[in-house]
C-alpha positions in Angstrom: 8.9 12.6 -13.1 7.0 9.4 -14.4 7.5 7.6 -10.8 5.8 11.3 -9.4 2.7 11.1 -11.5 2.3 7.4 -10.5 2.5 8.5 -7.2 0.1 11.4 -7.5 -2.0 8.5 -9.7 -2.3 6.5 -6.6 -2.8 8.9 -4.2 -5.4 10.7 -6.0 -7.1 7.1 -6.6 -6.9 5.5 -2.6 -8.4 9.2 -1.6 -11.5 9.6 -4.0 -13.5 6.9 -1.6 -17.2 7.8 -0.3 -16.8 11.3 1.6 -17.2 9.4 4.8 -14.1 8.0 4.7 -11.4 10.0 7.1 -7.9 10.7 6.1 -5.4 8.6 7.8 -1.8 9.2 8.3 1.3 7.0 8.0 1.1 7.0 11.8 -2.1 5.5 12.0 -1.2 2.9 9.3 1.8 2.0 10.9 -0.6 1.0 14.3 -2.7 -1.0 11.7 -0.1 -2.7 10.2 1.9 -3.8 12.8 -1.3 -5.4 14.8 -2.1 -7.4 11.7 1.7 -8.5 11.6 1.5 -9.3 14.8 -1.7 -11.4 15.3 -1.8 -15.0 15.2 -5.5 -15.5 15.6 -8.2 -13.3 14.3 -10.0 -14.8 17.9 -8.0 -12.5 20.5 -8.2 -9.3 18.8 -10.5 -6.8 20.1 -12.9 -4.7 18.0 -10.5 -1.6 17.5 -8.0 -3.6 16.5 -9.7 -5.6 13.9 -11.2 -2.8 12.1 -7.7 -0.9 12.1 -6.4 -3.9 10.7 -9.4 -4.6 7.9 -8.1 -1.0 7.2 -4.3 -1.9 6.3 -5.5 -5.3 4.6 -8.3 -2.7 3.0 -5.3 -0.4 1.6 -3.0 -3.0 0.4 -5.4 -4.8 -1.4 -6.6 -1.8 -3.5 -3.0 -1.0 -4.3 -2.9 -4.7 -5.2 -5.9 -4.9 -7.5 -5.4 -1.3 -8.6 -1.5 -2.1 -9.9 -2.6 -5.4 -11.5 -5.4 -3.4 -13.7 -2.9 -0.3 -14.3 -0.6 -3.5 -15.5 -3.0 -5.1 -17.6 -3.6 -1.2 -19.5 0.0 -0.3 -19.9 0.4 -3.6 -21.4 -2.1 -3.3 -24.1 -1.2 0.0 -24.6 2.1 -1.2 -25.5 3.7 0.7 -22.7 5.0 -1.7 -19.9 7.7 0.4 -19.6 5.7 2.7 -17.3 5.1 0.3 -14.5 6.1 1.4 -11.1 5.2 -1.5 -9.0 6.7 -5.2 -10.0 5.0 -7.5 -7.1 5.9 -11.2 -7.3 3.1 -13.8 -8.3 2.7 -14.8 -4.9 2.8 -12.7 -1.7 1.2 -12.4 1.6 -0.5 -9.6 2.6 1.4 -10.1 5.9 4.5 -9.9 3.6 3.5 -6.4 2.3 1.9 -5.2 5.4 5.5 -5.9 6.6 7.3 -4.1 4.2 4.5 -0.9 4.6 5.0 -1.0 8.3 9.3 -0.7 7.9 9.1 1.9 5.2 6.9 3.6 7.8 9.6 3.2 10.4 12.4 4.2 8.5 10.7 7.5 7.7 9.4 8.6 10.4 9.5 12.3 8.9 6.8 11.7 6.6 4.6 9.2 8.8 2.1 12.6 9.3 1.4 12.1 5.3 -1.6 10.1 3.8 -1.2 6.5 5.0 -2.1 5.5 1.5 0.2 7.6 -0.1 3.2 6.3 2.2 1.8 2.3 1.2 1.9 2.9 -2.2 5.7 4.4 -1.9 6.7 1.8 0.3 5.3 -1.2 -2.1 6.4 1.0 -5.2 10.6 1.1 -3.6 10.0 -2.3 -2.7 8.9 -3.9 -5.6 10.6 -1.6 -8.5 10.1 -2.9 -12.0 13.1 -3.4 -14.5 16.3 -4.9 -13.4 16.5 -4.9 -10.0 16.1 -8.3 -9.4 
């Protein structure tokens, strides 16, 4: 139940942006994604390409910053305990984009959902806190 209103949290958050924003599904993500994985120079991508991928460098960062604040208020309230997303001190955004763009792939059933919604999930199976390590 906890992991669903983090979820719901997240969701709600990566969707409140300026009402010209448009809605973009796990498909569309998963095209973002995999050109940023797969680009070696920013020099021989064309402009499509480089906003798509500003977009999934755009979404993982604000799951990013919006975990480590959510982090930093469970743990003064005392309740750390409620922490979906454990990311390690130091990771690439490639590395996440990565892991977006195969949680994508291996659910291709819900790719139609919120792209945000489906990053958050990804990172949030990926990275589980408590003793998974």
């Amino acid at each position: 139940m906890k992991r669903i209103a983090i979820i719901a949290s997240l969701s709600f958050l990566m969707t409140t942006a300026p009402a010209m924003a448009v809605e973009r599904s796990g498909n569309d993500l998963l095209v973002d994604c995999t050109n940023l994985i797969k680009t070696k120079s920013i020099d021989s991508v064309s402009k499509d390409h480089a906003l798509g991928m500003g977009y999934c460098i755009g979404i993982i960062d604000g799951l990013v910053t919006f975990n480590y604040v959510y982090e930093s208020v469970l743990q003064a309230e005392g309740n750390s305990d409620l922490l979906q997303m454990c990311l390690p001190q130091r990771i690439s955004t490639r590395k996440l984009a990565t892991v977006i763009v195969n949680y994508i792939s291996d659910n291709p059933d819900q790719s139609h959902n919120s792209g945000q919604a489906l990053a958050a999930q990804a990172l949030i199976e990926s990275y589980p806190c408590g003793g998974e390590d």
